[in-house]
C-alpha positions as CSV (number, residue, x, y, z in Angstrom):
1,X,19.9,201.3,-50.9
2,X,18.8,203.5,-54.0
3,X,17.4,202.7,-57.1
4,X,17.5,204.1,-60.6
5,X,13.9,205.3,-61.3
6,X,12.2,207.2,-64.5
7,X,11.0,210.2,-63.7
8,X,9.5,213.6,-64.9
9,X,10.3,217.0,-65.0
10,X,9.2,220.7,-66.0
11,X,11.4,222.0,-68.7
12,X,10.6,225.8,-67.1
13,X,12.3,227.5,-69.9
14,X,9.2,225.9,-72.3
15,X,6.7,225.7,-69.5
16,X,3.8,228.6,-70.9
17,X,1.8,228.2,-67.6
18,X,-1.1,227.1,-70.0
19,X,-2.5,225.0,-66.9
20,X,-3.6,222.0,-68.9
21,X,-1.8,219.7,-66.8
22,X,-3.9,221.4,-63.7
23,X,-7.3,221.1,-65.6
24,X,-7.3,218.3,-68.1
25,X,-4.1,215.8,-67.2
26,X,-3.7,215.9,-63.8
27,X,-0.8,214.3,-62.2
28,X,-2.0,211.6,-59.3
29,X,1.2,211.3,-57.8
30,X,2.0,215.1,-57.5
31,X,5.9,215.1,-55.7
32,X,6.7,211.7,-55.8
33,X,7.0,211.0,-59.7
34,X,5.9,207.3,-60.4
35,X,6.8,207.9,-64.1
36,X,3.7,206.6,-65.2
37,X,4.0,209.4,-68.7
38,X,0.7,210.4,-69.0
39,X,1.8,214.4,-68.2
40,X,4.8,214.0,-70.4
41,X,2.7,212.9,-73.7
42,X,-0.1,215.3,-72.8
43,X,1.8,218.7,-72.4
44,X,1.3,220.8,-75.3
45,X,4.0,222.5,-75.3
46,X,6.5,219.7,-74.5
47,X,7.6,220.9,-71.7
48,X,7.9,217.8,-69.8
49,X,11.6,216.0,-69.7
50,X,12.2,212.2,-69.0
51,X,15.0,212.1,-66.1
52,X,16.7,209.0,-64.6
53,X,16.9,209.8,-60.6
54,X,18.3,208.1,-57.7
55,X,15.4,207.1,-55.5
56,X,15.7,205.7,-51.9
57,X,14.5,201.7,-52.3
58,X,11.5,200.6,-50.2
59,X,8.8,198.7,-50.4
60,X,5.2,198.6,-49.8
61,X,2.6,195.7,-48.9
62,X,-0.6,195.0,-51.1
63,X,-3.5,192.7,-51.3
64,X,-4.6,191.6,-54.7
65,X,-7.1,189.3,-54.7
66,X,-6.4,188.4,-50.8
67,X,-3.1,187.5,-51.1
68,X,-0.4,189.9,-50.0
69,X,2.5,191.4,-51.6
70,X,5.5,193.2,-51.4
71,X,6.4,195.6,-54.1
72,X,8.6,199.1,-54.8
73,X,6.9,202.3,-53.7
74,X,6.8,205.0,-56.2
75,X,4.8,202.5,-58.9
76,X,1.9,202.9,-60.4
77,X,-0.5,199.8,-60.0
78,X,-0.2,198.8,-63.2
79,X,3.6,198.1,-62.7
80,X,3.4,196.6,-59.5
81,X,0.6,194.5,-61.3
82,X,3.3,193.1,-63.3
83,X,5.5,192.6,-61.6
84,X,4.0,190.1,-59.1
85,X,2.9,188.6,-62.6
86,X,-0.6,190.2,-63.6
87,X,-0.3,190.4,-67.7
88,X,-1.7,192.7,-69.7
89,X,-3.4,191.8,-73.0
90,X,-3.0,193.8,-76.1
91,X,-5.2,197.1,-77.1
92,X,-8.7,195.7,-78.0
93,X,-8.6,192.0,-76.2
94,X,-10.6,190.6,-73.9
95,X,-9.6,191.3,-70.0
96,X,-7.1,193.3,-68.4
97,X,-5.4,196.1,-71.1
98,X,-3.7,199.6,-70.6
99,X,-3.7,200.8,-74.2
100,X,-3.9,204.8,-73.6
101,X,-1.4,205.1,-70.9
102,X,-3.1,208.1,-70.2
103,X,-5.9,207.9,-67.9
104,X,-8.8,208.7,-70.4
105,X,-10.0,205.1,-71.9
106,X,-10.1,203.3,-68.6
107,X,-9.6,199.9,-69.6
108,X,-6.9,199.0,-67.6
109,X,-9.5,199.7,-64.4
110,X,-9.6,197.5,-61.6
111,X,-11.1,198.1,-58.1
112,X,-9.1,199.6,-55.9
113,X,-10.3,199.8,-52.2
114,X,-13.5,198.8,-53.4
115,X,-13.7,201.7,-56.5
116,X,-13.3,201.3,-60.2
117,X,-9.9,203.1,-60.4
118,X,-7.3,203.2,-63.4
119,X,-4.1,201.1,-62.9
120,X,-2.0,203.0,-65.4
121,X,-1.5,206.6,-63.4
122,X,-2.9,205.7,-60.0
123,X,0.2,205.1,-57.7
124,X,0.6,202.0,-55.5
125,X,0.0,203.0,-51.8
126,X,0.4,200.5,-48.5
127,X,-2.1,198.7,-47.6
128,X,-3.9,199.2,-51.0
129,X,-6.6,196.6,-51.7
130,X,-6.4,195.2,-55.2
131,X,-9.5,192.7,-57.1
132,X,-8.6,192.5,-60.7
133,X,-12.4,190.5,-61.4
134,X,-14.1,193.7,-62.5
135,X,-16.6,191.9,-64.7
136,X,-19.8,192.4,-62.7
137,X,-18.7,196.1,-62.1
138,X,-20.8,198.4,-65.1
139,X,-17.3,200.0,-67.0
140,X,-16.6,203.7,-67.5
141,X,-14.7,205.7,-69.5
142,X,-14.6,209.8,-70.1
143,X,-16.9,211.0,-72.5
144,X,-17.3,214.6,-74.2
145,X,-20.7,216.1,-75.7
146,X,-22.7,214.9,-76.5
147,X,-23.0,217.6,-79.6
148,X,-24.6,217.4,-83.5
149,X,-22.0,217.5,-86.4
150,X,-22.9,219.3,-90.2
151,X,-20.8,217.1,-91.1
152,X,-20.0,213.8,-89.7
153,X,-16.9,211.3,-90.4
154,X,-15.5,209.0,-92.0
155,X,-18.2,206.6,-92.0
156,X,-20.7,209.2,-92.5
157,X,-22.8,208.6,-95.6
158,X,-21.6,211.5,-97.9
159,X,-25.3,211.3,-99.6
160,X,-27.0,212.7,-96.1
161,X,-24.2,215.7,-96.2
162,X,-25.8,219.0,-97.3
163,X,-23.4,221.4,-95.3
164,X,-26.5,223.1,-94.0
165,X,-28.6,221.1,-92.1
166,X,-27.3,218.7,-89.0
167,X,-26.4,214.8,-90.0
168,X,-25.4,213.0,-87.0
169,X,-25.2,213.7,-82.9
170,X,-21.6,212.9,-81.2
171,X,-19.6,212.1,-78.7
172,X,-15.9,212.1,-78.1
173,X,-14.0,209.6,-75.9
174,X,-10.6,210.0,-74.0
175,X,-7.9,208.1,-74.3
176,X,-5.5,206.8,-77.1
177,X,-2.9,204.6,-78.7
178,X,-1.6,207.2,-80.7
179,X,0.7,210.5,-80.4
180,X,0.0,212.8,-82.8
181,X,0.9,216.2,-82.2
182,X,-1.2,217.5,-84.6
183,X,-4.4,215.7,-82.8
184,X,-7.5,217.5,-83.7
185,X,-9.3,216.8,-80.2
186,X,-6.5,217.4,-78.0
187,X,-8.0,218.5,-75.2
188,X,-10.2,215.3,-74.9
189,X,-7.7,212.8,-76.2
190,X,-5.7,213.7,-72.9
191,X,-8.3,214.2,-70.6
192,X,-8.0,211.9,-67.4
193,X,-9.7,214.7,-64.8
194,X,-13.2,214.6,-66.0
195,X,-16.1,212.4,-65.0
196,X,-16.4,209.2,-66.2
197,X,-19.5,207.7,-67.5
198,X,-21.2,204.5,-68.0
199,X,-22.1,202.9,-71.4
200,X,-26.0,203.7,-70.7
201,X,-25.1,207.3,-69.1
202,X,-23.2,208.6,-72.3
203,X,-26.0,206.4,-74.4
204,X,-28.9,208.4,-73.0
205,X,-27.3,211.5,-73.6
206,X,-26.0,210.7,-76.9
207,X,-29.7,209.6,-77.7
208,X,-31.1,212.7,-76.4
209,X,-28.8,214.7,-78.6
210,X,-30.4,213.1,-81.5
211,X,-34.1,213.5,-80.9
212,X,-33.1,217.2,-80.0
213,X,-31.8,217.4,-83.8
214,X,-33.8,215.3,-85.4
215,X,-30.8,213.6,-87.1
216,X,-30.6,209.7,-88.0
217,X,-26.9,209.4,-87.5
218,X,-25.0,208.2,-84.0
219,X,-21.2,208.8,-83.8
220,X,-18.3,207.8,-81.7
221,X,-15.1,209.5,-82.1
222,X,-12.5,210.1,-80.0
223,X,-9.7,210.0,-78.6
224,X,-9.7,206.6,-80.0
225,X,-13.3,204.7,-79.2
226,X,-12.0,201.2,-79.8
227,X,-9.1,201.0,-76.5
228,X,-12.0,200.0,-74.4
229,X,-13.9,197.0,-75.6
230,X,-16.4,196.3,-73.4
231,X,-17.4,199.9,-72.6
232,X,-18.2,200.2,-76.1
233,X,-20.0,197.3,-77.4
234,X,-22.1,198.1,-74.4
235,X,-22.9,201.7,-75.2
236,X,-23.6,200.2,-79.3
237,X,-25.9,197.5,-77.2
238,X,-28.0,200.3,-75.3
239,X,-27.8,202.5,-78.4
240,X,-29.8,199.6,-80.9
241,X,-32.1,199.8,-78.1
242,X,-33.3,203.0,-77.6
243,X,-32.9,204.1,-81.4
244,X,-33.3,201.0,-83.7
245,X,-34.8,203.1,-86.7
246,X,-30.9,205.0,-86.0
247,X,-27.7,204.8,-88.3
C-alpha cells in the first residue's frame, strides 16, 4: 500500500552550494523527507521544491505519556502528535504551540526519550518515548550575542541615541512566524543547529554584556522573541533581578 506524502527537493539548477542548510538549518530527517518545511522556508536562494511522492505506507509504535500508539513513519512528532489528538494552541498561548515551524523558537518542545527535543522537525521513530508535561523541565530556545547596539530599536528611547556612544546590550532569538525574504537577521531567524540556552544562561550573558558597556538598555530581538512565552517572561524575570536599576 502507498501513500501520497509532501516532500522536499533540491532545485540543483538554483542550488549555489552556499551550505546554509549544512550549517545553520539542518535537516533531521536527511533521506527520508518528513516534509516538516523548515529547509524549504530557510533556503536563501529558494532552491528547495515542494513535491507530492508516492511513499510505501507503514507504521510505527510510540508511547506518549505511557500509552501506546500506532502512527505513519516518515512524520515528524508534531504530526503524529495530532493525529492521535494532541492540539496545538495558537502562537503566544499557554501550553503546547509550534509557531516557527522552524526549529529555532522551541516551543513546541516536549521530552523525547527523556530530552527536551523540538516536535516540529524531529521525525517520529519506533519505539520513541513521548511526555508532553514539560513544565518542571527549565525551557530553551537559540539565542545569538549577546552584543551592544549604537543604536537600539524600536522601543529604544530616541533621547539616549547619540550615534556615538553604545545605548543598549542585545540578544537575538531564532525562530519566527513570519517569511520575509528581506529578513534582516536571516541567518539567526533560521537557525535550528545552534545551542540552545536557558532563560538564566542567555540572562547572564546578556547582563554581562551590559556591565561590559556600561549601557542602561536590555534588548530582545529576534527572530521573533514573543513565539515562546514562557522562555521569555523567564529570561525578563531573571533580567529584573540581576539589573533592577536596567531599562
Amino acid at each position: 500500500m502507498m501513500d501520497l506524502r509532501r516532500v522536499v527537493v533540491v532545485d540543483e539548477d538554483r542550488c549555489v552550494g552556499c551550505g546554509f542548510c549544512k550549517d545553520v538549518s539542518v535537516c533531521k530527517s536527511v533521506g527520508e523527507c518528513i516534509g516538516c518545511l523548515a529547509c524549504y522556508y530557510a533556503c536563501p536562494y529558494e532552491a528547495r521544491v515542494i513535491k507530492v511522492e508516492k511513499v510505501e505506507r507503514k507504521f510505527v509504535k510510540i508511547l506518549v505519556d505511557g500509552v501506546e500508539y500506532e502512527v505513519p513513519s516518515r512524520i515528524s512528532v508534531k504530526e503524529a502528535l495530532e493525529l492521535i489528538g494532541i492540539a496545538f494552541k495558537p502562537p503566544g498561548s499557554k501550553g503546547l504551540t509550534a509557531p516557527c515551524g522552524l526549529g529555532g523558537c522551541w516551543a513546541c518542545a516536549v521530552l523525547i526519550d527523556g530530552e527536551l527535543e523540538r516536535t516540529c522537525i524531529t521525525p517520529i521513530k519506533d519505539g520513541m518515548r513521548i511526555e508532553l508535561d514539560v513544565e518542571e523541565v527549565e525551557p530553551l530556545r537559540i539565542v545569538h550575542g549577546p552584543q551592544p547596539h549604537r543604536v537600539g530599536g524600536k522601543a529604544t528611547p530616541w533621547w539616549e541615541v547619540d550615534g556615538y556612544g553604545y545605548v543598549e546590550a542585545a540578544i537575538w532569538t531564532a525562530g519566527c512566524n513570519l517569511r520575509c525574504p528581506q529578513c534582516q537577521n536571516y541567518h539567526v531567524t533560521y537557525d535550528n543547529s545552534s545551542k540552545p540556552m536557558t532563560p538564566l544562561e542567555a540572562a547572564r550573558a546578556l547582563t554581562e554584556c551590559r556591565l561590559v558597556y556600561g549601557v542602561r538598555g536590555l534588548a530582545v530581538s529576534g527572530g521573533e522573541p514573543t513565539l515562546n512565552r514562557r522562555w521569555l517572561i523567564e529570561l525578563f524575570r531573571h533580567l529584573r533581578e540581576m539589573n533592577p536599576d536596567a531599562r
